[in-house]
Backbone bond lengths (Angstrom), bond angles and torsions (degrees), N, CA, C in turn:
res aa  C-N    CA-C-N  psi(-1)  N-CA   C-N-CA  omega(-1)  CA-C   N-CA-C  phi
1 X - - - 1.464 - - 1.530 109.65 -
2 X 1.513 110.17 117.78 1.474 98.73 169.40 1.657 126.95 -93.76
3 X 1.384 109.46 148.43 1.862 120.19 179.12 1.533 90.73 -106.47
4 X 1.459 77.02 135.94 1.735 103.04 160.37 1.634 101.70 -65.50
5 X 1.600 111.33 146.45 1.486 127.00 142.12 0.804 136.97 -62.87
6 X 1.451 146.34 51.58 1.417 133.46 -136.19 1.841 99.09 -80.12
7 X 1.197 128.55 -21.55 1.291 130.17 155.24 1.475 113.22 -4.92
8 X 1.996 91.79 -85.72 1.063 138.43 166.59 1.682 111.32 -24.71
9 X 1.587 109.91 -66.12 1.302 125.02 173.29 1.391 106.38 -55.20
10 X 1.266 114.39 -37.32 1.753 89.47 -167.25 1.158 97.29 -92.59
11 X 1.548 158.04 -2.82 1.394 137.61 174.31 1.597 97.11 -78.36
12 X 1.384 116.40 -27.29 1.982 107.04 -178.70 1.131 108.69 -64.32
13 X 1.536 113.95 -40.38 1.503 127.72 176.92 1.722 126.09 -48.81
14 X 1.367 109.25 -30.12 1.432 130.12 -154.32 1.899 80.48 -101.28
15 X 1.376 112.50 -53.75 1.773 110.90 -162.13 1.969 92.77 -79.85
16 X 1.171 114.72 -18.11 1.308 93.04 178.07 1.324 122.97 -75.52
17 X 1.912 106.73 -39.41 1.336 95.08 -174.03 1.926 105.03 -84.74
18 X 1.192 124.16 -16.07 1.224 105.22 154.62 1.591 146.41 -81.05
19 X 1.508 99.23 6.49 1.661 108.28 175.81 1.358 121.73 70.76
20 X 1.046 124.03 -11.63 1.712 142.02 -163.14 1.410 124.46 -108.93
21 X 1.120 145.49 171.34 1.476 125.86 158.33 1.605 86.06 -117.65
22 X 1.509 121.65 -43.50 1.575 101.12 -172.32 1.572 119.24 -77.67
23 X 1.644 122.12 -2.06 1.473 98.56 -164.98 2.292 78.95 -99.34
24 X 1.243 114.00 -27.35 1.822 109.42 158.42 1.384 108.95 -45.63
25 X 1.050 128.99 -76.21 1.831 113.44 164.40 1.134 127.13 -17.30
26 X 1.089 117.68 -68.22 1.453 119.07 176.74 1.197 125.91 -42.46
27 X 1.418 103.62 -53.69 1.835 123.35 176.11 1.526 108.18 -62.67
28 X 1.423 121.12 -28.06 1.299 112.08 -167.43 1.529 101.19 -112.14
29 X 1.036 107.79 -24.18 1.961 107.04 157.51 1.893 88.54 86.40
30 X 1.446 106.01 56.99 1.841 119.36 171.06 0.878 97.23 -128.08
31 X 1.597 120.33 -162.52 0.774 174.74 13.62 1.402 118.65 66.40
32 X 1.703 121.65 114.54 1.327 128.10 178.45 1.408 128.56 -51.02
33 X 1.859 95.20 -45.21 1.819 122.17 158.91 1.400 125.17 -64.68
34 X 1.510 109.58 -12.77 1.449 107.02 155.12 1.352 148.43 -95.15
35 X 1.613 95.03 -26.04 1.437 107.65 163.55 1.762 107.38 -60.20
36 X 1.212 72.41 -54.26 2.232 77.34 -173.66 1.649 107.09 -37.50
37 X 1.215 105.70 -47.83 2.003 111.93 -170.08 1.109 99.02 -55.51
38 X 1.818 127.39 -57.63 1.661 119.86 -162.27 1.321 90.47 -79.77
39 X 1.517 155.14 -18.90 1.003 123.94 171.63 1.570 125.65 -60.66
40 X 1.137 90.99 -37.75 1.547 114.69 172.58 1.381 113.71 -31.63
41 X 1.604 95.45 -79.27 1.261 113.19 -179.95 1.622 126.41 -50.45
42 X 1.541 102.01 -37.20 1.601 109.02 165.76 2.122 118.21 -55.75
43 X 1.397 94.82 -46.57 1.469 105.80 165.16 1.675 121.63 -56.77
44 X 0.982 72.46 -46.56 2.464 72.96 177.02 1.547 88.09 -73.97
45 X 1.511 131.34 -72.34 1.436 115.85 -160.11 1.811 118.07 -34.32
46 X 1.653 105.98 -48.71 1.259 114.85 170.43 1.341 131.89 -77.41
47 X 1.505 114.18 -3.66 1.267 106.39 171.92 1.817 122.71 84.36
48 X 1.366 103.56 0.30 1.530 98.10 -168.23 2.019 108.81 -151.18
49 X 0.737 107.37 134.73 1.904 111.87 -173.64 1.514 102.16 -44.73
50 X 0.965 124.76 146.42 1.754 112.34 160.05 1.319 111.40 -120.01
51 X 1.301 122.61 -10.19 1.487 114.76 -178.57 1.397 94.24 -128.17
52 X 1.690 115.64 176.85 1.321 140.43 158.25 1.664 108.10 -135.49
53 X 1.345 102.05 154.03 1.548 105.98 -171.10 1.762 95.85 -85.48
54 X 1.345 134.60 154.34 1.438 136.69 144.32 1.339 75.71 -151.26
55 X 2.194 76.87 129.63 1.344 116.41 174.37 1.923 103.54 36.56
56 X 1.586 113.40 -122.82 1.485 108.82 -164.11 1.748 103.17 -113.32
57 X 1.185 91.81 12.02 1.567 98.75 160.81 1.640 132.72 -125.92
58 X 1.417 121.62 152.04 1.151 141.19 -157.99 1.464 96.91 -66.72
59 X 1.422 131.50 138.28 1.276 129.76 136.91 1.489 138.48 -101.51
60 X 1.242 143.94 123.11 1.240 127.82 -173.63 1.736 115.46 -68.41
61 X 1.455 100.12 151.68 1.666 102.13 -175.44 1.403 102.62 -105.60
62 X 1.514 108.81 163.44 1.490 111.06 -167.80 1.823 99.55 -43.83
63 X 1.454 121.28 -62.30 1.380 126.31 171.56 1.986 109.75 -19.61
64 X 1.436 84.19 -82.76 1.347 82.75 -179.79 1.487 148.78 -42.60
65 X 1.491 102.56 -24.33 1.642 123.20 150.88 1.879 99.82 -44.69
66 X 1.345 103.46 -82.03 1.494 99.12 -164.10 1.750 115.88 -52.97
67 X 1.497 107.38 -12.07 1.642 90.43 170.08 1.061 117.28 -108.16
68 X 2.040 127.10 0.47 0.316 106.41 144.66 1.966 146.46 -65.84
69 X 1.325 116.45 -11.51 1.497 134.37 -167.18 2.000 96.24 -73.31
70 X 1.521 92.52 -43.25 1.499 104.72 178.84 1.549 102.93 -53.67
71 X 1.243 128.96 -83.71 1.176 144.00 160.30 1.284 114.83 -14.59
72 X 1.039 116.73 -23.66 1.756 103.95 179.08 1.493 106.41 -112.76
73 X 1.634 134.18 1.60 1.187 148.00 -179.07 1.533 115.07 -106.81
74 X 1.133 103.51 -6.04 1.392 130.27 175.66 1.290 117.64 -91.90
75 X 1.391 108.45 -67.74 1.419 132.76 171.52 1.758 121.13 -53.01
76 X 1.314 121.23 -35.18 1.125 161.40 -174.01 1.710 96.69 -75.53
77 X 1.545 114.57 -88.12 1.501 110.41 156.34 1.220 138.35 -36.98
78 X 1.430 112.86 -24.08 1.743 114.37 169.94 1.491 106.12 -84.65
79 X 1.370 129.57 -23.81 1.440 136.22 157.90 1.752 137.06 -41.43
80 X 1.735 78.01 -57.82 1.836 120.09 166.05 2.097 98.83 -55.40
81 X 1.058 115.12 -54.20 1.622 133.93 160.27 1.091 103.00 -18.46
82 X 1.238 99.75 -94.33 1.728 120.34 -157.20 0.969 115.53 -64.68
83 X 1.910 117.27 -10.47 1.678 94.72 175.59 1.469 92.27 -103.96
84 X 1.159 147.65 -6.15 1.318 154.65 -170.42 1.635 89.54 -73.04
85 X 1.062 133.14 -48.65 1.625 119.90 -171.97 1.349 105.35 -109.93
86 X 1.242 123.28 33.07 1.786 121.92 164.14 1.500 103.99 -53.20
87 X 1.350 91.01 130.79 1.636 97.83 175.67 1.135 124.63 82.54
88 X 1.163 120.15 -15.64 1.720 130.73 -167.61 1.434 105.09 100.37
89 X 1.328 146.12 4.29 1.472 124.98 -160.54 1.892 91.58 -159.82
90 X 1.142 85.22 -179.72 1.641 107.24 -173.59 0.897 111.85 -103.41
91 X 1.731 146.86 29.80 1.114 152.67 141.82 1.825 129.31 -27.80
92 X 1.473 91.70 -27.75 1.246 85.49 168.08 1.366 135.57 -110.98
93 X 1.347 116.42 53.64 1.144 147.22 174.97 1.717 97.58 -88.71
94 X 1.540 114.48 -26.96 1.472 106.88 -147.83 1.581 102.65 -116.12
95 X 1.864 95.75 1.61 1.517 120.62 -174.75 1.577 113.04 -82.37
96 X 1.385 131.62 107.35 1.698 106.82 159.72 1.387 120.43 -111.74
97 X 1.055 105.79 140.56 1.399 120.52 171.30 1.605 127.81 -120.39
98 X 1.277 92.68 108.17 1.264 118.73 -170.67 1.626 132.78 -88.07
99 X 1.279 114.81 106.91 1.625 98.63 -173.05 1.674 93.46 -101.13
100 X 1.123 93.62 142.57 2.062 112.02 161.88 1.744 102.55 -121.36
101 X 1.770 99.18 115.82 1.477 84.96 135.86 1.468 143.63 -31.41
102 X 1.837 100.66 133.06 1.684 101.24 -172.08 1.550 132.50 -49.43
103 X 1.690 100.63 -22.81 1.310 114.05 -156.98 1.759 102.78 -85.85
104 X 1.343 111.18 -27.30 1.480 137.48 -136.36 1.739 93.73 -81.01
105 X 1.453 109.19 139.12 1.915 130.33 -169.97 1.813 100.18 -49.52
106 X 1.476 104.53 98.21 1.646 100.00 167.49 1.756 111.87 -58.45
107 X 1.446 117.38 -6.94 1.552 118.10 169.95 1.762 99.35 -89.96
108 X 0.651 126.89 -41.36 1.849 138.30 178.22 2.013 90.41 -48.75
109 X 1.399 116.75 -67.56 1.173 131.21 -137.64 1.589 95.55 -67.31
110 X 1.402 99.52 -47.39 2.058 130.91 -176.30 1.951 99.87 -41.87
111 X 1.681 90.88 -57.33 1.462 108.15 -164.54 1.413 100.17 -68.79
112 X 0.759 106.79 -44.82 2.038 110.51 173.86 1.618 112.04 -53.68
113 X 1.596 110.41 -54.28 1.224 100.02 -167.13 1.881 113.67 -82.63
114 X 1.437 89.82 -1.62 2.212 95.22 -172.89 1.683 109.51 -47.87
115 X 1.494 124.95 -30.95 1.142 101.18 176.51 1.689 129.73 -68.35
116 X 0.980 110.91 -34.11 1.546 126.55 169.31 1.564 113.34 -87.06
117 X 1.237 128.84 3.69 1.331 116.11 176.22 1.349 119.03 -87.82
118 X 1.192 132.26 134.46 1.332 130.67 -153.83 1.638 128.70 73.28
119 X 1.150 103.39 9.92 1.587 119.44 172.12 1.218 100.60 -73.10
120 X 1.392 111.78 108.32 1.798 106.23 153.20 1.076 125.72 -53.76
121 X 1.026 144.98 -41.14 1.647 149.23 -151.07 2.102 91.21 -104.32
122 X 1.265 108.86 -1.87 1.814 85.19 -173.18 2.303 87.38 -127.15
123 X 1.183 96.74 125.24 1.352 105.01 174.30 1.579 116.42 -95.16
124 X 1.429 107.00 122.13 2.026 91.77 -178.53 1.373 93.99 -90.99
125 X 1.113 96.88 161.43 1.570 106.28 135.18 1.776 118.19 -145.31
126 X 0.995 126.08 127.94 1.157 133.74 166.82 1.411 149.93 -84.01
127 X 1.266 149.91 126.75 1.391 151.77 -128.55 2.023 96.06 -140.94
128 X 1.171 89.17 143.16 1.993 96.79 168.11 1.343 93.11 -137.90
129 X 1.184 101.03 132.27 1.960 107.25 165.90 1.971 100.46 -169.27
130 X 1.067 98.40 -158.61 1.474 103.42 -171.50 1.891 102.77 -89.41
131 X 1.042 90.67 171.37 1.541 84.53 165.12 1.244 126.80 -66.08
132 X 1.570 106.68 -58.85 1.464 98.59 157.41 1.310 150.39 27.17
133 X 1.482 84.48 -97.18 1.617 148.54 -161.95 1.819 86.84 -80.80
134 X 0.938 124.20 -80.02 1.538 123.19 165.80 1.622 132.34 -53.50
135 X 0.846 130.15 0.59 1.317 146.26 123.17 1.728 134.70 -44.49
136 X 1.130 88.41 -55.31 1.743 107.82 165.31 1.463 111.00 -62.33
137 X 1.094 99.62 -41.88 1.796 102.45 -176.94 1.536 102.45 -72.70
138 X 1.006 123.41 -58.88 1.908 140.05 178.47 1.880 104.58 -39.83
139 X 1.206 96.73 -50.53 1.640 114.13 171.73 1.638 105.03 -31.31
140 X 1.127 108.32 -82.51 1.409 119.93 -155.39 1.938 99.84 -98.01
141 X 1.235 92.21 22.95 1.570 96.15 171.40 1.465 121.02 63.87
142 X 1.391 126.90 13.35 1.658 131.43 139.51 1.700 133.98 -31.93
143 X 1.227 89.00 -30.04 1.854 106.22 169.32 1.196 102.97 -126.10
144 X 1.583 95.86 168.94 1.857 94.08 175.98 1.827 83.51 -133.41
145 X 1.177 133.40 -7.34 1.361 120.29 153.05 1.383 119.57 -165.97
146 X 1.331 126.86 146.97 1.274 152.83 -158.02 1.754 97.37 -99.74
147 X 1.465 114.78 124.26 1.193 104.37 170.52 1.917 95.12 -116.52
148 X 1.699 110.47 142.49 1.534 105.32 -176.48 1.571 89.53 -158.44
149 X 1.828 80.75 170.77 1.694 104.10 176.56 1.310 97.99 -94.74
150 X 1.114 148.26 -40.20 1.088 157.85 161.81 1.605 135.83 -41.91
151 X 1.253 135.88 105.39 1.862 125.81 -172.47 1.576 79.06 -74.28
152 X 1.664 91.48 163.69 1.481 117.43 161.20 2.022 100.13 -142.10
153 X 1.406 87.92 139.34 1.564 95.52 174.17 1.328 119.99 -96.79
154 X 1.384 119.19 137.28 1.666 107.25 167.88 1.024 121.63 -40.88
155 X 1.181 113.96 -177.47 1.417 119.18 -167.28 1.898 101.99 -164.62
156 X 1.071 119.81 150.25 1.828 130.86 158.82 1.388 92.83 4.89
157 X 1.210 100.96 -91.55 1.529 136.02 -156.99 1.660 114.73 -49.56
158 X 1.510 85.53 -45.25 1.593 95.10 -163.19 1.263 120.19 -121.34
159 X 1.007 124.70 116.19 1.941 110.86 175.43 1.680 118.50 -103.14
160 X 1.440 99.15 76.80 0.846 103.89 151.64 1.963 155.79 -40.48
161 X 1.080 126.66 131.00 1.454 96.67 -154.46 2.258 97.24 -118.52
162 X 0.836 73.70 84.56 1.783 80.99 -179.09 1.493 136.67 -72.38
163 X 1.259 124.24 97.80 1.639 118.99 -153.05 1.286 122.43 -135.31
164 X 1.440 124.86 101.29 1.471 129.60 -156.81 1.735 102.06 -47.06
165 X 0.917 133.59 136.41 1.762 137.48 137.57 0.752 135.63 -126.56
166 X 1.512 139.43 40.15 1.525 164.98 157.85 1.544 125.79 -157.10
167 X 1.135 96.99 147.50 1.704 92.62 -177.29 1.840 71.88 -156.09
168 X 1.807 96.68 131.64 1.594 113.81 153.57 1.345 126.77 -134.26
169 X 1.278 123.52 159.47 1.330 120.13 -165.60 1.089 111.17 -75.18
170 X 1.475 139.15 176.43 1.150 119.97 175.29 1.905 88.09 -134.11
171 X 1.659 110.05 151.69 1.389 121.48 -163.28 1.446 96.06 -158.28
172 X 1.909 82.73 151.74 1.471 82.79 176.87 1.531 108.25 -111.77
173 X 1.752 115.25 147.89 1.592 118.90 -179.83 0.984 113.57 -133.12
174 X 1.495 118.75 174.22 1.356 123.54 -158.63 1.498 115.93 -155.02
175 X 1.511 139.70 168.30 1.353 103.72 152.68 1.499 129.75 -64.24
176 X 1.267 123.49 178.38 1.377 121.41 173.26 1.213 124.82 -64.84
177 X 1.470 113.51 128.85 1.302 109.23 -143.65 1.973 96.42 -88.27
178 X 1.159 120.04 165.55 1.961 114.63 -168.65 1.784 93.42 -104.47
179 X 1.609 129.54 -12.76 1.318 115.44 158.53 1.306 129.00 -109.48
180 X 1.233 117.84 162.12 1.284 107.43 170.87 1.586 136.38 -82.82
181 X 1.450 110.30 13.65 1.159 120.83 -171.08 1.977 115.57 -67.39
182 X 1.377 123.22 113.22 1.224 107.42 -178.88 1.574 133.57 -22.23
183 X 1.459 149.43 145.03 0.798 132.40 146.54 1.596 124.95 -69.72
184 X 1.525 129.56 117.53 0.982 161.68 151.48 1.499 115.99 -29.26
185 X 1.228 108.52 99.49 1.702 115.58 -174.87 1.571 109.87 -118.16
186 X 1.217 112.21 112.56 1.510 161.52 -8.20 1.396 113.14 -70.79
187 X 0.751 122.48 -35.52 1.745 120.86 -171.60 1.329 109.57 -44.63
188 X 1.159 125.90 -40.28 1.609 120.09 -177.53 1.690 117.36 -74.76
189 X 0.988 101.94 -6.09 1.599 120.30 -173.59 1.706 94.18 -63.46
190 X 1.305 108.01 -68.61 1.350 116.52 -169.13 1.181 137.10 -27.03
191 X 1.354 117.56 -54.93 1.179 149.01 159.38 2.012 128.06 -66.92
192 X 1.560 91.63 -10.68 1.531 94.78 -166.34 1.635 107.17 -109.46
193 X 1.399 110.85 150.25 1.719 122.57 -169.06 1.389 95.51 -77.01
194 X 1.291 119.29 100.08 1.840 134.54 -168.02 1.675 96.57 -85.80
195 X 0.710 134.93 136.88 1.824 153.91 148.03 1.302 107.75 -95.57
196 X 1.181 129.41 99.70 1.551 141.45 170.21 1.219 111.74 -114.49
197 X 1.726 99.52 142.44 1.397 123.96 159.10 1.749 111.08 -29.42
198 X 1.268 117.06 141.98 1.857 120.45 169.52 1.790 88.40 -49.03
199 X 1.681 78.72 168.71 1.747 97.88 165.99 1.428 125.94 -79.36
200 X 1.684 121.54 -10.61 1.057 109.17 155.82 1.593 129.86 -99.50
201 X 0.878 102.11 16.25 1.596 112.43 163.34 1.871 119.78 -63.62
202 X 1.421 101.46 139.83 1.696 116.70 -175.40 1.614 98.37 -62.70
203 X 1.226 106.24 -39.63 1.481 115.55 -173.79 1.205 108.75 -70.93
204 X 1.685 127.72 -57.14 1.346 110.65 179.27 1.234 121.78 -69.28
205 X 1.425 129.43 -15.77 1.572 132.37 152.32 1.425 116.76 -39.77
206 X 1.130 119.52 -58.52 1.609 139.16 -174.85 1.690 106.15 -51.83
207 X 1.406 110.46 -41.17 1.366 111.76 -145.36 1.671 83.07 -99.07
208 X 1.510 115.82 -73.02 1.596 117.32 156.15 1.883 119.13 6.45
209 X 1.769 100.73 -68.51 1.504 106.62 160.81 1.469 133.98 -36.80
210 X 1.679 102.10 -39.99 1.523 107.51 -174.45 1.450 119.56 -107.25
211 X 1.327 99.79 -11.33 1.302 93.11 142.14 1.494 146.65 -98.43
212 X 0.758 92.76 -7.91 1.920 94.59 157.82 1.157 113.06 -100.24
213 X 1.941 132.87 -14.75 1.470 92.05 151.93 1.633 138.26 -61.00
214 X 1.452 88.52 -21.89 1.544 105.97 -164.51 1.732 89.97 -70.69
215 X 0.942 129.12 -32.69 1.563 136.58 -166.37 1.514 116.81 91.21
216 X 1.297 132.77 34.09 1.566 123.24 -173.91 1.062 96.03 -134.12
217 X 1.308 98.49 144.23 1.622 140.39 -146.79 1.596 95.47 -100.86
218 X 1.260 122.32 103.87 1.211 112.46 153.85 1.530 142.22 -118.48
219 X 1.930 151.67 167.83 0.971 101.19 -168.15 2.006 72.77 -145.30
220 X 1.543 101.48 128.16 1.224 102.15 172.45 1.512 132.77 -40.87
221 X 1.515 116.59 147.52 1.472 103.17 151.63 1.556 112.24 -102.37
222 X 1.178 135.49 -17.66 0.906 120.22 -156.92 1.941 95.53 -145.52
223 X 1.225 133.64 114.57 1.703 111.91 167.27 1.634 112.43 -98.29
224 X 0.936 108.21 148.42 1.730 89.01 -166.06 2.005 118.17 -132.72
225 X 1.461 124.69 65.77 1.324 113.51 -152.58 1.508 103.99 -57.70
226 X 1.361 151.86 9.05 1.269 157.89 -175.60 1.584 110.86 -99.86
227 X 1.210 119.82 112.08 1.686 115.36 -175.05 1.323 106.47 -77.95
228 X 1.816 132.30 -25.67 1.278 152.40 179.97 1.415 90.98 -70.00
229 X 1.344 142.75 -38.08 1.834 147.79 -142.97 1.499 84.00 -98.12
230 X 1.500 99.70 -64.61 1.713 102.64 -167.90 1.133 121.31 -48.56
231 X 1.965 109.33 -44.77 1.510 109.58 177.41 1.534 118.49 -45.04
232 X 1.275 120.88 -51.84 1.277 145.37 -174.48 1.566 105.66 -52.04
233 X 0.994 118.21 -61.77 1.741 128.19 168.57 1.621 116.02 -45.85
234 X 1.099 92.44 -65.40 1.962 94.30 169.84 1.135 118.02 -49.38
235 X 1.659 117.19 -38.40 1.316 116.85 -175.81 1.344 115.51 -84.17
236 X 1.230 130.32 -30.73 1.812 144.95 179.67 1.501 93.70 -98.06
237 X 1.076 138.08 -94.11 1.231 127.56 -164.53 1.534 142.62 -28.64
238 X 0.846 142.66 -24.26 1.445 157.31 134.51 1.776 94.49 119.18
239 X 0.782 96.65 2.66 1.995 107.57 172.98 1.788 113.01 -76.56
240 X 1.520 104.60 154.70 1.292 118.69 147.19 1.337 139.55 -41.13
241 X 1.237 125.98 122.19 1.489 100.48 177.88 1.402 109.24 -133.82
242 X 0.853 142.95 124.77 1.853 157.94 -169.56 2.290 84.04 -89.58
243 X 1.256 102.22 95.63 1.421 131.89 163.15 1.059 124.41 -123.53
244 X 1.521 119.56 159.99 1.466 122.01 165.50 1.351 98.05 -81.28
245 X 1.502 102.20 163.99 1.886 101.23 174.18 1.240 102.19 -65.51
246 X 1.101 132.14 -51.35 1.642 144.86 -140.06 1.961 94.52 -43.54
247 X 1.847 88.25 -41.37 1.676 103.62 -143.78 1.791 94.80 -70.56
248 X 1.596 130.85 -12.79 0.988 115.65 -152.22 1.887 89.09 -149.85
249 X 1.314 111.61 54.28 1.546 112.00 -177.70 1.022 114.72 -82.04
250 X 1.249 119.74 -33.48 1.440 129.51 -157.97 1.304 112.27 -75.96
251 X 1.428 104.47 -41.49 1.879 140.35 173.94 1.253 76.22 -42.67
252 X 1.456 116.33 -103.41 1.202 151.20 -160.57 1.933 105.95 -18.10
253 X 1.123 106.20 -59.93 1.360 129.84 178.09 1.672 115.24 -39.80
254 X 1.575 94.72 -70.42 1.622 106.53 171.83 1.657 100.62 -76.84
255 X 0.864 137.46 -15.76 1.264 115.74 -175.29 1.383 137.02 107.81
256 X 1.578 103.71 -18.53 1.461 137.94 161.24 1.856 95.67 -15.91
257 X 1.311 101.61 -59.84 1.532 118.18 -152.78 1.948 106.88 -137.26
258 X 0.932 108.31 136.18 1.543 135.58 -164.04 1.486 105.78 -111.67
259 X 1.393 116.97 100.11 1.663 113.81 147.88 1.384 134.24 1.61
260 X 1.685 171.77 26.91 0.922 112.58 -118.41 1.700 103.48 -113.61
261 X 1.584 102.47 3.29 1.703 110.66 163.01 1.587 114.61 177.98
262 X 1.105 106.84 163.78 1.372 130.84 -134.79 1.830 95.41 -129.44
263 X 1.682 98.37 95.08 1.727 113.54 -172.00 1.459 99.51 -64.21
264 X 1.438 118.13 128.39 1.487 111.95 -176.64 1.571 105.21 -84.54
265 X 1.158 124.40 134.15 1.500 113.04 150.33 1.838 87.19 102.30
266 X 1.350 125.50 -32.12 1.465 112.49 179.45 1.382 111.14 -92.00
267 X 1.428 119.19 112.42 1.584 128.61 143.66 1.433 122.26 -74.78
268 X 1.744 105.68 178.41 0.982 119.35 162.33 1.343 104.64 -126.46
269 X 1.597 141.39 124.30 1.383 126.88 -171.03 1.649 98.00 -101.67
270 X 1.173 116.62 165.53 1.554 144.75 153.28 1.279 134.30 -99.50
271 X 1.321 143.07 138.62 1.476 143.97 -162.33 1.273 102.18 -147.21
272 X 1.256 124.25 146.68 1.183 146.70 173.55 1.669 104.02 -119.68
273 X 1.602 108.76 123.71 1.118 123.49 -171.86 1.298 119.28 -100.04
274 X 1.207 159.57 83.50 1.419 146.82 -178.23 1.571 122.34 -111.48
275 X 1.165 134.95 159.56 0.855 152.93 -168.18 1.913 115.91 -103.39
276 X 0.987 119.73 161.32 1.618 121.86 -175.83 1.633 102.33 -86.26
277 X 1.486 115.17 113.52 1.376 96.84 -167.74 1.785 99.26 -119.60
278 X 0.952 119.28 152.47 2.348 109.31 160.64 1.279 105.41 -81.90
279 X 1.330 131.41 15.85 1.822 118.55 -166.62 1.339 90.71 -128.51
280 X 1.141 151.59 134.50 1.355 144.01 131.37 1.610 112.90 -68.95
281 X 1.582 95.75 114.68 1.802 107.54 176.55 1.626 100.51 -87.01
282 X 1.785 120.56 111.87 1.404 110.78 -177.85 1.154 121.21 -74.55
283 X 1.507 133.66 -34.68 1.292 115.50 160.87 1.586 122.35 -53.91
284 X 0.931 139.64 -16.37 1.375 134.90 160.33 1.328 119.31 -74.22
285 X 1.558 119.72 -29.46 1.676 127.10 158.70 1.346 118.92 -57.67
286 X 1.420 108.46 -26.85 1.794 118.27 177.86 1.433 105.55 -90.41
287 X 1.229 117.92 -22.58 1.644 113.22 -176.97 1.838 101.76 -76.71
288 X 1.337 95.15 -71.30 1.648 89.44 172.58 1.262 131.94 -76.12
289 X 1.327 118.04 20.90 1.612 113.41 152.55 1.693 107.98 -92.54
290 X 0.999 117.30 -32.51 1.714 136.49 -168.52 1.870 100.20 -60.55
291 X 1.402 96.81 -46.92 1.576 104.04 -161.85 2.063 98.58 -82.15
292 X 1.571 94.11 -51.09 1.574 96.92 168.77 1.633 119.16 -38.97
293 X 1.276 123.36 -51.64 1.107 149.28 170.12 1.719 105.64 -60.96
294 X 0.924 137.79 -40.57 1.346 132.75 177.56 1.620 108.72 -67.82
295 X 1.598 103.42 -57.57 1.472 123.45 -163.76 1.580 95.90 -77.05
296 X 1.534 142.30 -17.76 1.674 120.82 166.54 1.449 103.09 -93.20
297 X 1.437 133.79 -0.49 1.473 129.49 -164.04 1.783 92.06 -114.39
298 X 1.463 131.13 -6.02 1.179 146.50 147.65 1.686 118.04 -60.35
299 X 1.477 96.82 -56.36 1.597 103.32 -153.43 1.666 100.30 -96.17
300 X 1.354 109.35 7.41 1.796 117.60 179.41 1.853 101.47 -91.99
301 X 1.650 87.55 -20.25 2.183 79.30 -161.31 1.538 96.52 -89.17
């Protein structure tokens, strides 16, 4: 009967996803001539090449795709492991850890997490980084979910599990205005100190669109990739700001800040990111049934 090396497996694992044999050295603290041998040896045990050379880097072979997929479902589960017995016990069943994109509505994030907040028995902890950057963590089971503006698709490697649960409008506000004269949509644009989303934003794409069909020329004062930056600007600045509601409720609420129109056709969406796990974490089963449940009892009225 033959056993896998998983030894073996994990140095292919380490040079595959880095492409290299010397920057895999480094990471694994060998020898260039050693990685090469257990690869070796993993290749004769299996019977089939896993790499090809281009130029001074590694390529994977059709083979090597499929072990590699193995290899990372493996690796992934020994991850899923080790945090499952932190400490000696299963406590972290009752643990979430949450990454949000950096850019992403700290009022969005609040409203998401209200069902579990104040739960004794469920501990958060929370993470900001890029998507990226939070992905990597989700990978090897550091998060147990990714909240973003952004979908991500599976991939080979990864099966990712990606699932809209919010959609908000996006509007433009202002301070309160001292007449009563309607605000004027587009025409008032022209003339007014605009606070916009950065240029890579879905939103400033969206809005960008409608205004140049409409044909008006506008020229920012302020672009802002921070929804926490922007809030702050709309609210101090005495300018326009092209926001989602979500980002400026509170404003909105007390009065701080005034509606003064409602972008047709431009959202901002939300995604919930998760990973393939064997444990069901239940406070995370209550978060995304709660929000699922919000966002079809939303999108029915």
């Amino acid at each position: 009967m033959r056993h896998l090396n998983f030894h073996h497996l994990y140095y292919f694992w380490v040079v595959a996803k880095e492409g290299h044999l010397t920057r895999a050295a480094g990471l694994l603290h060998v020898s260039q001539s050693s990685i090469s041998a257990q690869i070796r040896q993993l290749q004769d045990q299996l019977g089939h090449e896993l790499f090809e050379r281009e130029g001074r880097s590694l390529r994977l072979t059709e083979y090597g795709h499929v072990v590699l997929e193995y290899a990372e479902s493996i690796f992934s589960l020994g991850s899923e492991l080790l945090a499952l017995t932190e400490s000696g016990e299963l406590q972290y069943l009752q643990r979430l850890r949450i990454g949000s994109v950096a850019t992403l509505s700290r009022n969005f994030q609040e409203n998401f997490l209200r069902p579990v907040i104040g739960e004794s028995e469920v501990k958060l902890m929370l993470r900001s980084a890029s998507l990226e950057e939070l992905l990597d963590q989700l990978r090897v089971h550091k998060l147990d979910l990714i909240l973003s503006n952004r979908a991500v698709a599976a991939d080979s490697s990864t099966a990712w599990r990606c699932q809209q649960i919010a959609e908000q409008s996006v509007c433009i506000v202002g301070p309160p205005r001292q007449d009563t004269r309607a605000f004027r949509f587009p025409e008032d644009l022209r003339n007014a100190r605009l606070l916009l989303p950065g240029p890579s934003s879905d939103i400033r794409t969206q809005f960008d669109l409608i205004v140049e069909r409409l044909g008006i020329e506008i020229s920012p004062y302020a672009e802002v990739d921070d929804m926490a930056m922007l809030r702050l600007l709309a609210r101090d600045s005495g300018g326009l700001a092209i926001v989602p509601e979500v980002v400026v409720q509170d404003e909105l609420e007390s009065g701080r800040l005034e509606k003064y129109w409602v972008l047709d056709g431009v959202v901002e969406r939300f995604y919930a990111i998760t990973a393939k796990r064997h444990f069901e974490l239940v406070p995370l089963k209550t978060l995304l049934e709660k929000s699922r449940a919000g966002f079809m009892a939303r999108a029915d009225r």
